[in-house]
Each structure stands twice: as structure tokens, then as C-alpha cells.
C-alpha positions in Angstrom: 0.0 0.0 0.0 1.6 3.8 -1.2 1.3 6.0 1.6 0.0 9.6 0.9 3.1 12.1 0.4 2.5 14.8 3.5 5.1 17.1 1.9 7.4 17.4 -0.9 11.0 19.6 -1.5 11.9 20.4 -4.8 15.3 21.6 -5.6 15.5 23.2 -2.5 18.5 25.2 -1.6 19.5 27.5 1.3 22.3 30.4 1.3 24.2 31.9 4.5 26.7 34.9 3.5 26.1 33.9 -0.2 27.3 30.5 0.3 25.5 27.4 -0.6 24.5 25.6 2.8 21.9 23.0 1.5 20.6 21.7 -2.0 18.3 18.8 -2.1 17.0 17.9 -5.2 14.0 15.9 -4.5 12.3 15.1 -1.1 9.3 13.6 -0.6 7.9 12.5 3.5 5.0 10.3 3.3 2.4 10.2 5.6 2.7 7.6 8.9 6.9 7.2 8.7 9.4 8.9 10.8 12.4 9.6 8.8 15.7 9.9 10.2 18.7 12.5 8.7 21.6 11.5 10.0 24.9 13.3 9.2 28.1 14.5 11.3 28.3 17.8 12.5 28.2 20.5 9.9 26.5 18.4 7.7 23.5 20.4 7.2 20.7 18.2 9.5 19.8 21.1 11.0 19.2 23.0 8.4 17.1 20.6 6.6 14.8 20.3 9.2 14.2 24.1 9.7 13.7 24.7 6.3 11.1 21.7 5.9 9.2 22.5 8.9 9.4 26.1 7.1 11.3 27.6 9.6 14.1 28.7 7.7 13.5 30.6 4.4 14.6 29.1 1.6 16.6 30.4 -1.3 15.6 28.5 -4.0 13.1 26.0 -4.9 9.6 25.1 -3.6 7.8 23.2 -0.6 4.1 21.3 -0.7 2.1 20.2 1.9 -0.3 17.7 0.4 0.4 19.3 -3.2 -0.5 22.9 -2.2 2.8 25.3 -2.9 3.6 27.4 0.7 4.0 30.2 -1.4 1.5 32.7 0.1 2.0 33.5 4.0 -1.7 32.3 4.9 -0.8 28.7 3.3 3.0 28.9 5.2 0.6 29.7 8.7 -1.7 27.2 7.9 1.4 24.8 7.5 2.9 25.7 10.9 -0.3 25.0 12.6 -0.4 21.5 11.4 3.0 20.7 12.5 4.9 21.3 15.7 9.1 21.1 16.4 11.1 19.8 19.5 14.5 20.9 19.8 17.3 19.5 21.6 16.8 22.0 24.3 13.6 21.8 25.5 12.5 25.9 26.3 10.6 25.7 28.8 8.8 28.7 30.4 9.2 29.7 33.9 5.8 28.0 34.8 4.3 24.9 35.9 4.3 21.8 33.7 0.9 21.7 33.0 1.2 24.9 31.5 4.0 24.4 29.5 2.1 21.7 28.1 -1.1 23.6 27.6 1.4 26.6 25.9 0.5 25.6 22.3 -3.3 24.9 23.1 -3.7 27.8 24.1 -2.5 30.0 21.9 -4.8 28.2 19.4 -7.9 29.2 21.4 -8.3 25.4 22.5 -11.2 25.9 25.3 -10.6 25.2 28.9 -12.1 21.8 29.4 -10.9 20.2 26.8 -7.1 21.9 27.1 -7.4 20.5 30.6 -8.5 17.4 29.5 -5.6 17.1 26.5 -2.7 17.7 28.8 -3.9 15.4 31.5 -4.0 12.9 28.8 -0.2 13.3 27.8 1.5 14.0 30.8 0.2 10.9 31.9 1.7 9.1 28.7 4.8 10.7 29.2 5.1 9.9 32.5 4.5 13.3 34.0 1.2 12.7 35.8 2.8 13.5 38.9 4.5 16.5 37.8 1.8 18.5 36.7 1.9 21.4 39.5 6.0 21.6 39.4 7.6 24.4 38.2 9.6 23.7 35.1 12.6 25.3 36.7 12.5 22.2 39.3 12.8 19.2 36.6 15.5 17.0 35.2 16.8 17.2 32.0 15.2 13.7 31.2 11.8 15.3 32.8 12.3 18.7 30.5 12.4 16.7 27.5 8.9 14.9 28.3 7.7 17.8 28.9 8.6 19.2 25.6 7.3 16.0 23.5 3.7 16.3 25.7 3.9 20.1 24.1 3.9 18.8 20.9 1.7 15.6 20.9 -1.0 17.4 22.9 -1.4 19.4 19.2 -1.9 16.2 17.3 0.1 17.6 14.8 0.5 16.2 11.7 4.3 16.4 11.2 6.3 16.5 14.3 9.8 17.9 13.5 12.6 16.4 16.2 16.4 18.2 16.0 18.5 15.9 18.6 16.2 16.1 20.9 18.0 13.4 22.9 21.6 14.1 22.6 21.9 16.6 25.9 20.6 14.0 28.1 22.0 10.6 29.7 22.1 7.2 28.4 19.6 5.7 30.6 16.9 8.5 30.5 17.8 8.3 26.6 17.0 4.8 26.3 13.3 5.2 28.1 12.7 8.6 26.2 13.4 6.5 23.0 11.2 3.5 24.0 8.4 6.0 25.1 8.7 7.7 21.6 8.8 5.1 19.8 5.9 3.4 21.0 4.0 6.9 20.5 4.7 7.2 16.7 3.9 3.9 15.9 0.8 4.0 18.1 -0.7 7.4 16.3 0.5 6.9 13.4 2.3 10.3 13.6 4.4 11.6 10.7 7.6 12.7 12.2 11.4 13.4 10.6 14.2 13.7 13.2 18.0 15.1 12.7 20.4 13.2 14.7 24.3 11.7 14.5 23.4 8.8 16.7 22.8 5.6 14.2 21.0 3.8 17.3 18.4 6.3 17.5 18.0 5.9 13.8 17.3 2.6 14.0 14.9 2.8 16.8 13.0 5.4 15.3 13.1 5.2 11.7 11.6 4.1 8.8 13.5 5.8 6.4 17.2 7.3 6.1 18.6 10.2 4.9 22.5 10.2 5.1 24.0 14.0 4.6 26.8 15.6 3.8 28.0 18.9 3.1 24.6 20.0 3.0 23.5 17.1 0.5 21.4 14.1 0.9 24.3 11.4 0.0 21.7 8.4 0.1 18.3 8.1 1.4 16.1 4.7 1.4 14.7 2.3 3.8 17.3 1.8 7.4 17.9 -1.6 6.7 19.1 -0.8 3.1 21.2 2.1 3.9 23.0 0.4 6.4 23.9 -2.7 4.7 24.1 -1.7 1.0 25.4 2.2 1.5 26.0 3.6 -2.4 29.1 5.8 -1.3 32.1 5.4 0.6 31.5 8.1 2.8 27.4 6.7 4.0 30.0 3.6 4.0 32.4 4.4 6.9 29.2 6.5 8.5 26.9 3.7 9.2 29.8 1.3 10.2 31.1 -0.7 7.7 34.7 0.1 9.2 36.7 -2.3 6.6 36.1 -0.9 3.2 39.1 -1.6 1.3 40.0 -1.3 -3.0 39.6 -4.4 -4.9 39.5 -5.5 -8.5 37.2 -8.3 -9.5 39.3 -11.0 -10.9 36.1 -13.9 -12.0 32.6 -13.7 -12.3 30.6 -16.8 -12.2 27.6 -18.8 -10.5 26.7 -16.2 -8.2 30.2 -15.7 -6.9 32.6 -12.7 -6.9 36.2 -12.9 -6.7 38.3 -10.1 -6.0 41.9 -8.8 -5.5 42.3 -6.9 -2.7 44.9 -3.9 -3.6 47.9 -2.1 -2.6 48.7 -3.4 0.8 47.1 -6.3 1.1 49.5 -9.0 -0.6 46.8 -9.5 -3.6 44.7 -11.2 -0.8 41.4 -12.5 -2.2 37.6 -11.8 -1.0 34.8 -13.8 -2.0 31.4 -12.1 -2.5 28.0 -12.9 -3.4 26.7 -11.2 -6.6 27.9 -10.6 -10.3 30.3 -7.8 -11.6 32.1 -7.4 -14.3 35.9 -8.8 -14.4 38.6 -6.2 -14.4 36.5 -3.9 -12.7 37.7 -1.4 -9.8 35.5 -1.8 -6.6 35.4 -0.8 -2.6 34.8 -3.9 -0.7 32.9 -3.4 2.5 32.6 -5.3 5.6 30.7 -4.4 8.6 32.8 -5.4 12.0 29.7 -8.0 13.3 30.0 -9.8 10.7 33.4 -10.9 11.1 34.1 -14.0 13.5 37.1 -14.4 15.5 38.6 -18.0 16.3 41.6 -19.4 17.4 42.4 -21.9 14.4 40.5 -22.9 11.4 36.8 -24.3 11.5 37.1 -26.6 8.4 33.1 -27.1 9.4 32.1 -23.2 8.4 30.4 -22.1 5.6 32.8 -18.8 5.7 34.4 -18.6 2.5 36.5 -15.6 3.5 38.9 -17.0 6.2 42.1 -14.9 6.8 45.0 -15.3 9.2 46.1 -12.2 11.5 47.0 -10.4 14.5 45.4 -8.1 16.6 47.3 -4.7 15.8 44.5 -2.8 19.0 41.5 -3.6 21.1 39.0 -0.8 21.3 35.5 -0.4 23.8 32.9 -0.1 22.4 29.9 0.0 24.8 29.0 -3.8 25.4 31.3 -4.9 22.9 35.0 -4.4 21.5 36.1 -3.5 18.3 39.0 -5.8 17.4 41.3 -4.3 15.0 43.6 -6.7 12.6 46.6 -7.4 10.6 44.8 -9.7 7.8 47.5 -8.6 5.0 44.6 -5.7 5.0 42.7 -3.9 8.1 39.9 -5.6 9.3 37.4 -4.7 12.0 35.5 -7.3 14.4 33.0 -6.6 17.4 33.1 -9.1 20.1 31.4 -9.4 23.6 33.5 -9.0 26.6 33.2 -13.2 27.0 34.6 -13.7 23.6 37.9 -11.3 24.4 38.4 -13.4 27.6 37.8 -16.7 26.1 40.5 -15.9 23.0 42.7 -13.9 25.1 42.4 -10.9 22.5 45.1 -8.4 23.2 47.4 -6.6 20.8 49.9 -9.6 18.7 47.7 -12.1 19.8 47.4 -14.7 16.4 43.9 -15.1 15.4 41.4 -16.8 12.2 39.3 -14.2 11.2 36.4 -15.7 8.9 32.9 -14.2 7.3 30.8 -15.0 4.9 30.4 -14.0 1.0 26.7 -12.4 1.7 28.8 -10.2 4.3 30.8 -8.5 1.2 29.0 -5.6 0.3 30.6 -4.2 -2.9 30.3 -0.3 -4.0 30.4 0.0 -7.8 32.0 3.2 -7.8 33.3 4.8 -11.1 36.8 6.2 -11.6 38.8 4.0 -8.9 42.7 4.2 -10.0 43.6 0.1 -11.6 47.0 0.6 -9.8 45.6 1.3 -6.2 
């Protein structure tokens, strides 16, 4: 089933100091999904979202909200009250919760009973049943941030607008501000698009991806596909695939890929799942949980990529590690903190490093040098 486009960007561009800050040529957000643009720092997220939620004047191009053109200043006002924004600091008035809440209700003439009513129902959602009577000048940063998402829900807008909302707050309260959201979008259905660098929030939230840089939308399509099938060496190293490496593809045949791994690497070769043309210059990607660490060969394993190495560093990585290894050619591996004990993984340590040829994820890109 197509989902109804909410609203569209065409060509739309955005100037600071006479310099180019954004150009996307084509967006379109469909009603019901929550699309996440993830960039680093810099990479124009921000902007983006200000200019979609029409925030920020564009320079060029054109916005449509269910195929009218926000041309005129009535139809840009009408736009604004059907969608709301929570930034990654909440600004809060100095008042009580309840009337932060009620802010937005109010100043659309909501009535009373049924503004009461409205923010009862969403504090209690968000956990903030309790809080009502505090003064927002009283309340954690996790508590804020509720606070600020009841705002905008209590609106029943139809696009809700998120800029890193959760990136000022802690680990913890971020995990249960995530769950909460997540369990809010999905259970109204709202249309949301959220800026963030984290890839876990993405993944949580999102239906969609967006991957920017430079102010340009690198590669945008479903999480899943971004993730494991990024178009650009860049959206590559950004969503994790830490091994990306130049090959050339030496056969073709049944289904199978094999390539020459350059420079470096001795002429190692990778096996891949797919077809390509022989000859042909490629970056060969490998995300760091696919890759299995053992202490000697497992002549049982379906892995037709199995490499000898050393472990050249050992890095934390939240629950895991990132193992780092001499292969003939880097290669990255996550492992739980059991898996480090059990093969003694420290720096020189001699290890089998093995994954499979569905874990090769190739990027066709044009213009690769033969003799890298």
C-alpha cells in the first residue's frame, strides 16, 4: 500500500553569506513514517529540518504540503499550525508543567475543558502525571524533554519535527525517552522526521534514512538498506562498515565474486555474493559483526573468506569491543567482553578471522585508479 506524500522539497537550496549551505533535489515525506537525517556535525541536518518545517526561508526552490505550494503567507501559517518542532533543548517557560504543556493549546484558542482534558492525557503518557503542579525550573533534563514531546503531541500535529532532541541527556533517560517515543509514533501513526548523528536512535525510530553531507542528501532509502548496502564510501564508513578496502574483480561466475584486494594487502582475495564485471575497480565493504574471530580454522564453516592475523588494537565499544587486525589488509571485528576473555584478545595475539560472502558488500564506484 503507497502511503500519501504529506510534503514534498523540490530543488531546495538554502544560502548563509552567499554561500550554498543546502541543496536537495528531490524530497518527498510520506504520511505515517518517521524519517531519520543522519549526518556528522556540519552536515547540514539542521538546516534541513528548519527549512522543511518552514522555519528557515529558503533560497531556492519550492515546498508542498499535500500538493499545495507554501508560497503565500496564509498557506506557510496554515502549514505551521499543522505541525509542531522539539529541539534538543527543551525551552521551557518559567511555569508549571501543565502549563507548558497547555502553551501551544492555548494559543490556538483550545477551550478550557478540553485543554485540561488534553494535557492530563499526555502528561500521563509521558510519564508526567505527577509533575503536573511543578515548576519547570524544578525538573531533570530527562523530565524537561517529556515535557517538551507532551507540548507537541498534545497538538496532534501532523508532522512533528525532532532536532536531537536526545543528545543533551543521559544514556539511561535516553534509552526510556526512545522506548516511550517510539511506542507513541507507531501508536498514532504520527508523521515525524528527526535530525540526529546517533545511528542507534536511527534505527529505533526510523523508517527511512537520509545520510548528509556537506549539506547534501548522500543516500536516502529504507534503514535496513542504507546500512547494509550504503551507495558511497562516505554513507559507508558513517553507518559502520569500518573495513572498506580497494579491490578489483578477478572472476565472475555462478553467483560468486572474486576479487583482488589492492595495494597493501599481498593481492589477498575476498569472496562475494553477486555478479560484476571482471577487471572492474571496486570498494569492498565489511561491517565489523559480521566478522568471527577464532583461534584456528573451523574446516566445518560455511565462511568462505577465512584470513590469518593479529590483533594490531582492542578498542571499547559499549557492550562490545572493536578488534582491530593485521589480515594482509585492516579488518574490524565486534566481540562481547566473553569472547575477548575466552581468545585472550590483546594486541599480537594470532587469530582466524572468517565471514561470509553475503557479508561483502561491494560499491560499484566509477573512476577507482587500476593501480591502487
Amino acid at each position: 500500500m503507497t502511503r500519501e506524500t504529506l510534503l514534498q522539497a523540490r530543488n531546495l537550496q538554502v544560502h548563509r553569506g552567499g554561500v550554498q549551505v543546502l541543496e536537495v533535489p528531490v524530497l518527498d515525506l510520506r504520511a505515517g513514517e518517521v524519517l531519520a537525517l543522519m549526518g556528522p556535525n556540519g552536515a547540514g541536518k539542521s538546516t534541513l529540518l528548519l527549512a522543511l518545517a518552514g522555519l528557515l526561508p529558503h533560497s531556492a526552490g519550492e515546498l508542498r504540503f499535500r500538493g499545495t505550494l507554501l508560497q503565500s503567507r496564509g498557506h506557510r501559517e496554515a502549514f505551521r499550525r499543522r505541525m509542531t518542532m522539539v529541539f534538543q533543548d527543551p525551552l521551557l517557560l518559567d511555569a508549571t508543567v501543565a502549563q507548558n504543556i497547555a502553551l501551544g493549546l492555548k494559543l490556538r484558542g483550545i477551550a478550557a475543558a478540553e485543554r485540561n482534558s488534553r494535557v492530563r492525557d499526555w502528561a500521563k503518557r509521558l510519564g508526567l502525571g505527577e509533575l503536573l503542579d511543578r515548576s519547570a525550573r524544578h525538573l531533570s533534563g530527562g523530565e524537561a524533554q517529556r515535557t517538551a514531546l507532551a507540548r507537541a503531541f498534545v497538538l496532534h500535529p501532523e508532522i512533528l519535527f525532532l532536532d536531537e532532541p536526545f543528545s543533551s541527556v543521559d544514556t539511561q533517560t535516553r534509552e526510556g525517552l526512545l522506548d516511550d517515543l517510539g511506542h507513541i509514533l507507531a501508536e498514532t501513526g504520527t508523521t515525524a522526521v528527526i535530525a540526529t548523528h546517533d545511528q542507534g536512535e536511527a534505527a529505533r525510530l526510523a523508517h527511512r534514512l537520509a545520510v548528509m553531507q556537506e549539506g547534501r542528501i548522500v543516500q536516502l532509502g529504507g534503514l535496513r538498506e542504507v546500512i547494509n548496502h550504503p551507495e558511497h564510501p562516505f554513507v559507508a564508513t558513517f553507518v559502520g562498515m569500518e573495513t572498506l578496502l580497494k579491490g578489483q574483480v578477478v572472476s565472475s561466475r555462478e553467483g560468486l565474486i572474486s576479487l583482488r584486494l589492492r595495494k597493501d594487502s599481498g593481492d589477498r582475495e575476498v569472496v562475494a555474493l553477486g555478479e560484476a564485471q571482471p577487471g572492474r575497480m571496486v570498494l569492498v565493504g565489511v561491517r565489523p559483526e559480521h566478522v568471527a574471530l577464532s583461534l584456528q580454522i573451523d574446516n566445518t564453516s560455511s565462511a568462505r573468506n577465512v584470513f590469518l592475523g593479529a590483533v594490531t588494537k582492542v578498542i571499547p565499544r559499549g557492550p562490545f569491543f572493536k578488534v582491530e587486525l593485521d589480515c594482509g589488509f585492516f579488518l574490524a571485528a565486534y566481540v562481547t567482553a566473553q569472547s575477548m576473555s575466552e581468545l585472550g584478545l590483546e594486541p599480537g595475539r594470532a587469530v582466524v578471522a572468517s565471514f561470509k560472502a553475503t557479508s561483502v558488500h561491494l560499491i560499484r564506484k566509477e573512476g577507482l585508479d587500476p593501480e591502487l
